[in-house]
PyMOL Python script that loads the backbone (N, CA, C, O; Angstrom):
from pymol import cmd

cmd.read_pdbstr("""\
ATOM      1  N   UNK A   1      74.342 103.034  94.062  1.00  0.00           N
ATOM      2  CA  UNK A   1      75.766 102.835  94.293  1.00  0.00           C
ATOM      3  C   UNK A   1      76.496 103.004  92.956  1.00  0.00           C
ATOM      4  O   UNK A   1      76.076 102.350  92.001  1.00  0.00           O
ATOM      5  N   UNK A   2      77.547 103.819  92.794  1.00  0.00           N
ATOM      6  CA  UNK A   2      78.618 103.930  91.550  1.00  0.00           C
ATOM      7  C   UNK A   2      79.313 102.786  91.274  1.00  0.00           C
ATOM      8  O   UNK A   2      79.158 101.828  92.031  1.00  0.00           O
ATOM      9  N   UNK A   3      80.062 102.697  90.317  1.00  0.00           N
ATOM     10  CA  UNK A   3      80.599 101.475  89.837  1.00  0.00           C
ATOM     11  C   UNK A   3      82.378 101.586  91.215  1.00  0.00           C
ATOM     12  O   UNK A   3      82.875 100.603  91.765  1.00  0.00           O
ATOM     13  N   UNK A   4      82.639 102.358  91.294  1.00  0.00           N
ATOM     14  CA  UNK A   4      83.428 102.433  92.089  1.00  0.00           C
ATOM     15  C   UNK A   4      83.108 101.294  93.077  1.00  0.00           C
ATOM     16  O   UNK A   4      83.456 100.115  93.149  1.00  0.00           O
ATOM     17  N   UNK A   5      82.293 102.116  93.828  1.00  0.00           N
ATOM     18  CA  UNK A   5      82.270 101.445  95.185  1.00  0.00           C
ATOM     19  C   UNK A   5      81.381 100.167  95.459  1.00  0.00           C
ATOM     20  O   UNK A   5      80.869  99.646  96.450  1.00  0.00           O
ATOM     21  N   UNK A   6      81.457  99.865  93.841  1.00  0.00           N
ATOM     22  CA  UNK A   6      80.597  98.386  93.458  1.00  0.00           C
ATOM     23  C   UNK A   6      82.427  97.385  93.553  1.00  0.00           C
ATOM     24  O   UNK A   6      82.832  96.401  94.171  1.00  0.00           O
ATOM     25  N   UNK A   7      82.861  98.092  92.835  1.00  0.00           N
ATOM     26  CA  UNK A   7      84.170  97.544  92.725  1.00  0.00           C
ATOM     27  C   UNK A   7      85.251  97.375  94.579  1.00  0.00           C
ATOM     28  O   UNK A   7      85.976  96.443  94.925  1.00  0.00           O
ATOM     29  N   UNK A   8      84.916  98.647  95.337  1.00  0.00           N
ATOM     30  CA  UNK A   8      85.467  98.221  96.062  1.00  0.00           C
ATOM     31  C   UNK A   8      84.921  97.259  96.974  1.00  0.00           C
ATOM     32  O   UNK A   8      85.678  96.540  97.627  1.00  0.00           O
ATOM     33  N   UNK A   9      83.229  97.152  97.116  1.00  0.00           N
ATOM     34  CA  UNK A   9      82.930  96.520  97.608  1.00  0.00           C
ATOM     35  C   UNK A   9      83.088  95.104  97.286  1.00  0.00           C
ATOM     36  O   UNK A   9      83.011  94.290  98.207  1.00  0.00           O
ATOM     37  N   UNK A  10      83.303  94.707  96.079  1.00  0.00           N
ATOM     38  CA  UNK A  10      83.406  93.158  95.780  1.00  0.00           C
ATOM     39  C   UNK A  10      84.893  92.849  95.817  1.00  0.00           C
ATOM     40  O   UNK A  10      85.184  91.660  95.681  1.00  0.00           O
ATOM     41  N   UNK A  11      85.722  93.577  95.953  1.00  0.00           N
ATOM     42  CA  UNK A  11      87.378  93.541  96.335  1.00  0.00           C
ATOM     43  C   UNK A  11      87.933  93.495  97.382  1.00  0.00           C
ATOM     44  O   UNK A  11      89.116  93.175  97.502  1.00  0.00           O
ATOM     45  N   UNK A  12      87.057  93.855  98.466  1.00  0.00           N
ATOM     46  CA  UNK A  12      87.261  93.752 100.066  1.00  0.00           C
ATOM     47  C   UNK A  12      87.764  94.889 100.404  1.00  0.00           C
ATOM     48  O   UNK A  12      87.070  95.900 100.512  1.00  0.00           O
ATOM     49  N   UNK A  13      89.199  94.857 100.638  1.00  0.00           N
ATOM     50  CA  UNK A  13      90.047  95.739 101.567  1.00  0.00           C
ATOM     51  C   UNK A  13      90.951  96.619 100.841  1.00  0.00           C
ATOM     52  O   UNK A  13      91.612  96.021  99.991  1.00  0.00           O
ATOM     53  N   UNK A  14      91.140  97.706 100.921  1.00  0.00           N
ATOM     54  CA  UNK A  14      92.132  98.110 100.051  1.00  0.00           C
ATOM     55  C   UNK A  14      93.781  97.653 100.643  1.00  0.00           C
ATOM     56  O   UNK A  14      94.253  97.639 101.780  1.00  0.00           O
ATOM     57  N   UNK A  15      94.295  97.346  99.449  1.00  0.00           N
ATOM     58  CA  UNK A  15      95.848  96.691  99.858  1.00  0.00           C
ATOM     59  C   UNK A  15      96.621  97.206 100.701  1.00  0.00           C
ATOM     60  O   UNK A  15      97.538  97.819 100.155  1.00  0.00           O
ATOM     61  N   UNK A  16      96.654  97.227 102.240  1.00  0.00           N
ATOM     62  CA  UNK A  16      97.707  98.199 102.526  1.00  0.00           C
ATOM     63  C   UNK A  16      99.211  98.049 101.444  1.00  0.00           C
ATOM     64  O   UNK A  16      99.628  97.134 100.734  1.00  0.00           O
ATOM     65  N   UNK A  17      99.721  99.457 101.763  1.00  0.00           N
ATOM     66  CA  UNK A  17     101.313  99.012 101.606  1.00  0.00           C
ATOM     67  C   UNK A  17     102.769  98.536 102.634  1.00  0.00           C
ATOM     68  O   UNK A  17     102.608  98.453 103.851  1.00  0.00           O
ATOM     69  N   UNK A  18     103.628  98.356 102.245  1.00  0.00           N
ATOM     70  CA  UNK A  18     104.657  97.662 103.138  1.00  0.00           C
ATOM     71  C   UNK A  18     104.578  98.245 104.675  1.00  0.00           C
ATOM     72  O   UNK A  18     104.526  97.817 105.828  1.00  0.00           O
ATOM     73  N   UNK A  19     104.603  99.498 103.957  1.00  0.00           N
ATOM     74  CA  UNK A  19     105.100 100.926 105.190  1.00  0.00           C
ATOM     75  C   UNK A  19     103.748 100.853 106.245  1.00  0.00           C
ATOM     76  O   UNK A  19     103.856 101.210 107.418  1.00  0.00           O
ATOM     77  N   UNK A  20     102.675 100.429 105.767  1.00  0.00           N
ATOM     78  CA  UNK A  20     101.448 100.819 106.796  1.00  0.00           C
ATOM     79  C   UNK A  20     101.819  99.463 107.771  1.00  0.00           C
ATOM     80  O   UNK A  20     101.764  99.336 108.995  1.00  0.00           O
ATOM     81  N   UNK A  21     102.197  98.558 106.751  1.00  0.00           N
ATOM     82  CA  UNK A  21     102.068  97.101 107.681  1.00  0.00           C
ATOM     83  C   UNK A  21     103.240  97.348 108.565  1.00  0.00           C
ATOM     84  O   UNK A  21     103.345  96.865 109.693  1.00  0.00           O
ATOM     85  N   UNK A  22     103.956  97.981 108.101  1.00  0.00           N
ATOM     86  CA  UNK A  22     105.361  97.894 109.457  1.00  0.00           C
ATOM     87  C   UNK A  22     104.990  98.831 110.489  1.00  0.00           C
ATOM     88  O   UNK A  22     105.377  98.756 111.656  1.00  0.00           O
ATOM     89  N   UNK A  23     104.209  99.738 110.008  1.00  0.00           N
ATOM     90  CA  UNK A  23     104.451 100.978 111.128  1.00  0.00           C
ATOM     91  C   UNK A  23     103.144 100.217 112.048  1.00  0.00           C
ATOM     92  O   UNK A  23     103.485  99.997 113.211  1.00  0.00           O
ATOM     93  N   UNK A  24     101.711  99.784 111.706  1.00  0.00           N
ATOM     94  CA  UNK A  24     101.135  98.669 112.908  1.00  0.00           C
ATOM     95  C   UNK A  24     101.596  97.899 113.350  1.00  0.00           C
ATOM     96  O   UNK A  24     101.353  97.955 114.555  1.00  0.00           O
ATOM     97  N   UNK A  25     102.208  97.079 113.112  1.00  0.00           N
ATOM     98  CA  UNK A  25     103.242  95.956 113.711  1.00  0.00           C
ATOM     99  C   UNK A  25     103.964  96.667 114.924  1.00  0.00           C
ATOM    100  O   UNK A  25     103.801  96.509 116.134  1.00  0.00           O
ATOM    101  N   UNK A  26     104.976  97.657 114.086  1.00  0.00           N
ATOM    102  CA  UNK A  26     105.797  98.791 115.353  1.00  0.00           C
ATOM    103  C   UNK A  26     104.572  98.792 116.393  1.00  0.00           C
ATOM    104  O   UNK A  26     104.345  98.111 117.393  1.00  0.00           O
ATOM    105  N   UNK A  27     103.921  99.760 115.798  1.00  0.00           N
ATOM    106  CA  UNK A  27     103.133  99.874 117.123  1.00  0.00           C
ATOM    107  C   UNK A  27     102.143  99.085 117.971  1.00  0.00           C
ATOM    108  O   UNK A  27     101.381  99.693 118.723  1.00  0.00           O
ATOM    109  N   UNK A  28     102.123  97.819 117.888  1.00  0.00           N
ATOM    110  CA  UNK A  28     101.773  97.110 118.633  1.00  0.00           C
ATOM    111  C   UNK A  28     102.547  96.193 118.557  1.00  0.00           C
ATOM    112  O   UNK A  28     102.202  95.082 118.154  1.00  0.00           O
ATOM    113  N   UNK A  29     104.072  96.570 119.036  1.00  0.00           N
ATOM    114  CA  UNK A  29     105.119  96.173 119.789  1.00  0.00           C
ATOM    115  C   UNK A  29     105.514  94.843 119.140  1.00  0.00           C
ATOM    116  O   UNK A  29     106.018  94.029 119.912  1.00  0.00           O
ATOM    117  N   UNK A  30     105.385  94.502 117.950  1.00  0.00           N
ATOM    118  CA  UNK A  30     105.779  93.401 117.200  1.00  0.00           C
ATOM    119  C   UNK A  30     107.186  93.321 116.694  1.00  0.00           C
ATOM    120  O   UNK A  30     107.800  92.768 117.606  1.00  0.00           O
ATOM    121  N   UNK A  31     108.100  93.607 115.625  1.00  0.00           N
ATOM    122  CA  UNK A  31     109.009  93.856 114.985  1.00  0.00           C
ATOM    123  C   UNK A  31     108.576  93.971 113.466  1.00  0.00           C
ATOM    124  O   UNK A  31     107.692  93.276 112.965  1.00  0.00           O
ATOM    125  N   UNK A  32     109.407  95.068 112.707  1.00  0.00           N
ATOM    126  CA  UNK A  32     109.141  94.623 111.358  1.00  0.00           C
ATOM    127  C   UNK A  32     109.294  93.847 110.882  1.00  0.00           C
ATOM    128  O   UNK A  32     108.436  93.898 110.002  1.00  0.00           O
ATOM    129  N   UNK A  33     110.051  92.632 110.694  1.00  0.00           N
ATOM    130  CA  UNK A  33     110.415  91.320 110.509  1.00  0.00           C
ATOM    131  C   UNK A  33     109.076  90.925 109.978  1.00  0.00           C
ATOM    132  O   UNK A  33     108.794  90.678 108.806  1.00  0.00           O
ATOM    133  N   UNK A  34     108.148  90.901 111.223  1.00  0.00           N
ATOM    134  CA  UNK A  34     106.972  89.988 111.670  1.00  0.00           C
ATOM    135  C   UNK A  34     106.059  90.369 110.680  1.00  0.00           C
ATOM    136  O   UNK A  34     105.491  89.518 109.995  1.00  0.00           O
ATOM    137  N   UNK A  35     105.807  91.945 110.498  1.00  0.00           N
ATOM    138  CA  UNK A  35     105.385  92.772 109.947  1.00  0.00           C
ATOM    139  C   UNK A  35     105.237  92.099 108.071  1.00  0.00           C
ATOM    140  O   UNK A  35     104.232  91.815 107.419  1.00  0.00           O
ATOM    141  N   UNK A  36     106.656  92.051 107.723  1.00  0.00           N
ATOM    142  CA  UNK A  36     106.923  91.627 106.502  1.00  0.00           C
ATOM    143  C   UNK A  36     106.559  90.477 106.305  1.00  0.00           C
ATOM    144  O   UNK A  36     105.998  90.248 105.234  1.00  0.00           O
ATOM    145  N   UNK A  37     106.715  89.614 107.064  1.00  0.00           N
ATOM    146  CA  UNK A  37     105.726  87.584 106.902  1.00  0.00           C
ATOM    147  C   UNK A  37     104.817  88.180 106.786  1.00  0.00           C
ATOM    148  O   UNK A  37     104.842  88.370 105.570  1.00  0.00           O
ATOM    149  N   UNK A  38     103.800  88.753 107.205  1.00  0.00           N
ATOM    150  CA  UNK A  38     102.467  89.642 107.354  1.00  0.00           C
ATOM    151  C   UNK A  38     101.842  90.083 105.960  1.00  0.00           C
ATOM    152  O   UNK A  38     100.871  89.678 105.322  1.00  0.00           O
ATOM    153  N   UNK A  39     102.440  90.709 105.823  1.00  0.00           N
ATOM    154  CA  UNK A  39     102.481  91.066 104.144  1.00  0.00           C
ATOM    155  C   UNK A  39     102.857  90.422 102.862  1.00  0.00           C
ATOM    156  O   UNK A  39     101.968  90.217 102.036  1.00  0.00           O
ATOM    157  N   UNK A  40     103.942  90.121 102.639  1.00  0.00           N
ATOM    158  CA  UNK A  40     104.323  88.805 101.973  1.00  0.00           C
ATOM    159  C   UNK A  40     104.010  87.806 101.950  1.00  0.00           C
ATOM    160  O   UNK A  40     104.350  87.242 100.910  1.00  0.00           O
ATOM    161  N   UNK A  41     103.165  86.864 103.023  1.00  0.00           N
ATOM    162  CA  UNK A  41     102.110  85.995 103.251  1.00  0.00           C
ATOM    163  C   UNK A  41     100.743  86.109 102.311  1.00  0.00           C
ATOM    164  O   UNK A  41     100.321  85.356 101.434  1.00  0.00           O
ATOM    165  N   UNK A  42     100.182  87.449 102.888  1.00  0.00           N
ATOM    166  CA  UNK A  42      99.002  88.174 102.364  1.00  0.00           C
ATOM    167  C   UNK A  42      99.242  87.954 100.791  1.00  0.00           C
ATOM    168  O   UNK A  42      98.796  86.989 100.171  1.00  0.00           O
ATOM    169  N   UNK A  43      99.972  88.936 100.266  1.00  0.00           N
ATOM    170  CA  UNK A  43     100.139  89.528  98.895  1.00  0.00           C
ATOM    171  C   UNK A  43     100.285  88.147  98.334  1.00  0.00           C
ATOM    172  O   UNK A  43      99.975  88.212  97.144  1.00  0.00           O
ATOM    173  N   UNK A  44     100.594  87.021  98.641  1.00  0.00           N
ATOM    174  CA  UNK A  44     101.025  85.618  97.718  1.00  0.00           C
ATOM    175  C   UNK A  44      99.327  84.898  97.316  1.00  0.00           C
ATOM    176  O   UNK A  44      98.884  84.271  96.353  1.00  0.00           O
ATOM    177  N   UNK A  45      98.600  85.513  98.951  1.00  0.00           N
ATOM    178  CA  UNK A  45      97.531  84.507  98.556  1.00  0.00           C
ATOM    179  C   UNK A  45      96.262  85.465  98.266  1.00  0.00           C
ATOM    180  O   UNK A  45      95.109  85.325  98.673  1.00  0.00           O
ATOM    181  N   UNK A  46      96.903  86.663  97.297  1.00  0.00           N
ATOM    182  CA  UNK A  46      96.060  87.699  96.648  1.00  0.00           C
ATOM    183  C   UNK A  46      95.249  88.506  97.800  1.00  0.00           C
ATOM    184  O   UNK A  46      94.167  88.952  97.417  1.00  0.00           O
ATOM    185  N   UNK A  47      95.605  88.768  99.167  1.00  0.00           N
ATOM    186  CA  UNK A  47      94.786  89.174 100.135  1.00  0.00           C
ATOM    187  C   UNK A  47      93.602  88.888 100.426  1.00  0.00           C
ATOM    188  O   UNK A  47      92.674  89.663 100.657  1.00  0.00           O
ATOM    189  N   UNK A  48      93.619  87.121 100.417  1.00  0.00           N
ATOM    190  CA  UNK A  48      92.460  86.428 100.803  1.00  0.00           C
ATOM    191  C   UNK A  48      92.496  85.564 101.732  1.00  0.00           C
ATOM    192  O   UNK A  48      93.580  85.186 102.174  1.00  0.00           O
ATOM    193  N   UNK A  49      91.290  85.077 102.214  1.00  0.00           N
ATOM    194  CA  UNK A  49      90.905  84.259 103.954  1.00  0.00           C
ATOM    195  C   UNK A  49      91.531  82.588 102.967  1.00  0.00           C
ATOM    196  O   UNK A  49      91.601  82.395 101.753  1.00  0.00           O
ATOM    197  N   UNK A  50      91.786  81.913 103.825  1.00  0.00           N
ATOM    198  CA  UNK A  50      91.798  80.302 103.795  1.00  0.00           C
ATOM    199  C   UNK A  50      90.539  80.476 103.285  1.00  0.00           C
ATOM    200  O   UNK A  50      90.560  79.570 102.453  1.00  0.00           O
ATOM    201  N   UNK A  51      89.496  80.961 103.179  1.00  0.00           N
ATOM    202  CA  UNK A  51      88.230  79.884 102.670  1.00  0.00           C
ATOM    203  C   UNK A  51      88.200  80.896 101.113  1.00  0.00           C
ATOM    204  O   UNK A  51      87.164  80.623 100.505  1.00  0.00           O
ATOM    205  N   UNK A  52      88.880  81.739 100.511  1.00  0.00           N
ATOM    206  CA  UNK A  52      89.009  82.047  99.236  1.00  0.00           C
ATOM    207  C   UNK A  52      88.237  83.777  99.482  1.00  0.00           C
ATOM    208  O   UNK A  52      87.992  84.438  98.472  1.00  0.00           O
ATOM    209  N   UNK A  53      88.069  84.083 100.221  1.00  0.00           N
ATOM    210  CA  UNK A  53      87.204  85.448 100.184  1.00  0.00           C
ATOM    211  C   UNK A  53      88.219  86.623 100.220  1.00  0.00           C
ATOM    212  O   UNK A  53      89.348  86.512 100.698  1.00  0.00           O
ATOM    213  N   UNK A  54      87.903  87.339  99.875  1.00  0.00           N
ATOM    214  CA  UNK A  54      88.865  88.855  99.705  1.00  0.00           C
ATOM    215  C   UNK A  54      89.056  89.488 101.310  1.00  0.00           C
ATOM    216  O   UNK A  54      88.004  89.549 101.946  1.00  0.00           O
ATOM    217  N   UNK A  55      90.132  89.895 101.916  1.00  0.00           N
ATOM    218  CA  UNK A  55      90.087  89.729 102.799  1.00  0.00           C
ATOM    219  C   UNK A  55      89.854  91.548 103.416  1.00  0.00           C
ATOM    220  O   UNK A  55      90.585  92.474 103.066  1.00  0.00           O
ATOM    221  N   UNK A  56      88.826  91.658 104.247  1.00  0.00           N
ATOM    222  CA  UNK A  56      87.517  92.885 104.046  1.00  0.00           C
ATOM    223  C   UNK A  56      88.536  93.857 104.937  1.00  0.00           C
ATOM    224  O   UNK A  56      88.626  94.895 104.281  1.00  0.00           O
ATOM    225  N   UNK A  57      89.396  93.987 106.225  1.00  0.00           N
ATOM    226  CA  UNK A  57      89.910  94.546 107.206  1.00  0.00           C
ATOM    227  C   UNK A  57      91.348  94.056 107.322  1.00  0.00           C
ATOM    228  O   UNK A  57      91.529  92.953 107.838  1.00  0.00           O
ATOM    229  N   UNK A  58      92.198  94.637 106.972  1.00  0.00           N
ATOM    230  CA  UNK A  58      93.967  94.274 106.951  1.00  0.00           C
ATOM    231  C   UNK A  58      94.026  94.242 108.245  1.00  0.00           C
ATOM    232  O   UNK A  58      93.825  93.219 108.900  1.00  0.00           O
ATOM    233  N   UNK A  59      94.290  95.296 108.697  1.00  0.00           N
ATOM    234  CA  UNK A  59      93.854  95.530 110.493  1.00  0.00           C
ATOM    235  C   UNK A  59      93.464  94.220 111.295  1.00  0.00           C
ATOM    236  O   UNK A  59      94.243  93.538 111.960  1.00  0.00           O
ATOM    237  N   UNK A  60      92.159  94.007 111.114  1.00  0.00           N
ATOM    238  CA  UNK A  60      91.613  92.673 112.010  1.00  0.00           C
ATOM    239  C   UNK A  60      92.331  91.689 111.549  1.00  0.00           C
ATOM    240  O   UNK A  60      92.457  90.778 112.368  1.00  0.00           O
ATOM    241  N   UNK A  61      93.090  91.451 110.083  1.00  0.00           N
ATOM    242  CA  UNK A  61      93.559  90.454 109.757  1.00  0.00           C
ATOM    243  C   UNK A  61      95.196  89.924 110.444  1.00  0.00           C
ATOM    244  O   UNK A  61      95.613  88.784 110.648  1.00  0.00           O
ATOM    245  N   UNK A  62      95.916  91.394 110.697  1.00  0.00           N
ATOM    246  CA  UNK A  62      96.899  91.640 111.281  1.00  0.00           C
ATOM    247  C   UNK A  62      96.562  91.512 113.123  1.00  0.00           C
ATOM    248  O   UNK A  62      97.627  91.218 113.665  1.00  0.00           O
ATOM    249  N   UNK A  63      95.899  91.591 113.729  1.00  0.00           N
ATOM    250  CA  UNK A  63      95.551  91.490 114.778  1.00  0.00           C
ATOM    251  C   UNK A  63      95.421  90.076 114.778  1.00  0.00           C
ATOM    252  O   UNK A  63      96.492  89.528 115.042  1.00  0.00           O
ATOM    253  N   UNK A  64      94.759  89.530 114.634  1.00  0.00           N
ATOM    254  CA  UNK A  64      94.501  88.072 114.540  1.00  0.00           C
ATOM    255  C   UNK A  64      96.107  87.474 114.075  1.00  0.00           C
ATOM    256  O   UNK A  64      96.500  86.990 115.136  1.00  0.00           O
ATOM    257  N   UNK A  65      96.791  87.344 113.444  1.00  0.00           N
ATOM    258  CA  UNK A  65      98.126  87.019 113.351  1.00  0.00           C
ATOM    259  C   UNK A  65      98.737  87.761 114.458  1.00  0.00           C
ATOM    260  O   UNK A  65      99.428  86.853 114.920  1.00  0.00           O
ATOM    261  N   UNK A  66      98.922  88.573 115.059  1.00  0.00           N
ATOM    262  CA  UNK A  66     100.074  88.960 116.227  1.00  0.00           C
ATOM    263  C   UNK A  66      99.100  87.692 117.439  1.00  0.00           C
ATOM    264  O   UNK A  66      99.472  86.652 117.982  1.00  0.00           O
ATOM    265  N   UNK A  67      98.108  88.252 117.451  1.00  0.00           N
ATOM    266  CA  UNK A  67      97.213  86.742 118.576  1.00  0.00           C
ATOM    267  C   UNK A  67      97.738  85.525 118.518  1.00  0.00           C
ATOM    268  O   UNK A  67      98.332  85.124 119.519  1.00  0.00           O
ATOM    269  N   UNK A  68      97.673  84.954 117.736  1.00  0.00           N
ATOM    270  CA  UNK A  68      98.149  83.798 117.260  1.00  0.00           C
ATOM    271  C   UNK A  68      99.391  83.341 117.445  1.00  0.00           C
ATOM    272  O   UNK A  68      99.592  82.162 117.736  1.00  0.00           O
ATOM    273  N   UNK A  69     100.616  84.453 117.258  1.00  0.00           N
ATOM    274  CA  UNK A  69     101.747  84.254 117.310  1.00  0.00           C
ATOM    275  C   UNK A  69     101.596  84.326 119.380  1.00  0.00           C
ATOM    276  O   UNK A  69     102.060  83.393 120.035  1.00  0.00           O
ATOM    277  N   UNK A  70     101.126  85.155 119.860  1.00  0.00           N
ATOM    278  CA  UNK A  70     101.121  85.149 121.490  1.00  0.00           C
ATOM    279  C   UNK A  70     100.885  84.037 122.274  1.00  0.00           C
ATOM    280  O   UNK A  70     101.314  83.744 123.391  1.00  0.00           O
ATOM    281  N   UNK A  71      99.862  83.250 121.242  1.00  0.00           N
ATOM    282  CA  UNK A  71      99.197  82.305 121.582  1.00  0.00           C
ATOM    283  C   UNK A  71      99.123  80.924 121.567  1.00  0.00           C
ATOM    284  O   UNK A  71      98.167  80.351 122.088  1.00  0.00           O
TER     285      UNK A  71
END
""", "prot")
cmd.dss("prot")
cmd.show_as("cartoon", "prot")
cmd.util.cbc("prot")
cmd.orient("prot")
């Protein structure tokens, strides 16, 4: 394994940006609003889980928050 993908692997997820998080949100019928707590949430707590880990899938992480909010 290269030092790269030593690095991405111990970093988790790559950061989405604003624009990716709004345009999933859009499309699974959320609002950007929601989108932006989403992100701005994330980015404060360095894109990591409650238990301190780098957080591996933005995606699943964003899914799991629209759930939550349904729920």
């Amino acid at each position: 394994m290269n030092d790269g993908a030593k690095k991405r692997k111990k970093s988790g997820c790559r950061i989405p940006t604003i624009d990716q998080i709004r345009d999933y949100f859009l499309t699974n019928r959320f609002g950007i609003e929601e989108g932006e707590l989403f992100f701005f949430f994330h980015r404060s707590t360095y894109w990591r889980s409650q238990s301190g880990d780098p957080i591996g899938d933005w995606m699943k992480a964003a899914d799991r928050w629209m759930w939550n909010l349904e729920n």
